[in-house]
N, C-alpha and C positions, 0 to 999 in steps of 0.2 A: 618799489613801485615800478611796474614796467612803461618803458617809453617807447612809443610810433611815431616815425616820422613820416610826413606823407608832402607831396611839395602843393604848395595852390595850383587850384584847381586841379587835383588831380584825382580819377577814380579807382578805387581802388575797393577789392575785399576784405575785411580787417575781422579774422578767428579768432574767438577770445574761449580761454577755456577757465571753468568758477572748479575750485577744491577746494575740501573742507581740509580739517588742520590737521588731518593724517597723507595728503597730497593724492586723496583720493578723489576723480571727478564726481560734482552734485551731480544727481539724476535732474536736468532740469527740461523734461520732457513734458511734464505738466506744469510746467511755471508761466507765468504771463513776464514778457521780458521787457524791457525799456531802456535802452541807450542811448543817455544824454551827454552833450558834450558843451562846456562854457570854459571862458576864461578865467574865472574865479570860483573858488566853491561860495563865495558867499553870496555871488549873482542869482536872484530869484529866476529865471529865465536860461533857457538851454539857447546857446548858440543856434545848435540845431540838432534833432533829435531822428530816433529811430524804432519804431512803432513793433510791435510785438509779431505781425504780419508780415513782416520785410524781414525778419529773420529764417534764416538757414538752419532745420532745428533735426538733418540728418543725422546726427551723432549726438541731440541734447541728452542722450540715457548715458555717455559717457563724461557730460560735462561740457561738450565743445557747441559752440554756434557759432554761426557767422552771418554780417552784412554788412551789404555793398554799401559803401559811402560813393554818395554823387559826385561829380564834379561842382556841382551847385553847392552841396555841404562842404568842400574841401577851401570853395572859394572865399575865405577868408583872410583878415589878414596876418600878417607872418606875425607868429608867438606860441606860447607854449600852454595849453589848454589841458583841463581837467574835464577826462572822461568817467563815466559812471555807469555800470550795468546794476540795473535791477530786477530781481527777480524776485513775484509773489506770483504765492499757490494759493488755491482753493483756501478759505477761510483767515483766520485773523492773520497767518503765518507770513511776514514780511522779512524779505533776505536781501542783502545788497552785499553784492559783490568788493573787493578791494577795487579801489580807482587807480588809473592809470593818468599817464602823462599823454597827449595828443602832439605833439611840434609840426604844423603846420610854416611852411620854409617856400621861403618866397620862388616862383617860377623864373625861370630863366629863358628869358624871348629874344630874340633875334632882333 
């Protein structure tokens, strides 16, 4: 499982790329996307999440998106969180990406 570390409060772009089990990227050009992020997977509730529209979907025919995490989403406090991309297409078809690790790391102020 891949891990990000990003420090409080800090914004940041964060590229995620979905491959199927030949390590070739999903076409996820027509996917409706959803990236949530909490501290437990068993937490009914995302920390804070990121809407299908706030994604960067220039390369999604090769697998790759991207989006900006705010300073506001990053401002959390220091631990290590479970991210989740999902991705549904058109009809019953629902796919969810492998989760990753978020480490969120406390800021260093003057």
């Amino acid at each position: 499982m891949e891990k990000m570390v990003i420090k409080q409060g800090e914004a940041k772009t964060v590229t995620l790329t979905v491959k199927d089990g030949l390590g070739t990227g999903v076409d996820l050009s027509g996917a409706a996307l959803l990236l949530g992020v909490k501290k437990d997977k068993s937490e009914a509730e995302y920390t804070f999440s990121k809407a299908d529209l706030e994604f960067d979907k220039s390369q999604a025919a090769s697998g790759i998106v991207s989006v900006n995490l705010s300073a506001e989403d990053t401002d959390q406090p220091e631990a290590t969180y479970i991210g989740e991309l999902r991705c549904a297409w058109a009809g019953p078809v629902i796919k969810k990406s492998e989760d990753f690790f978020l480490q969120i790391k406390r800021a260093v102020t003057a």
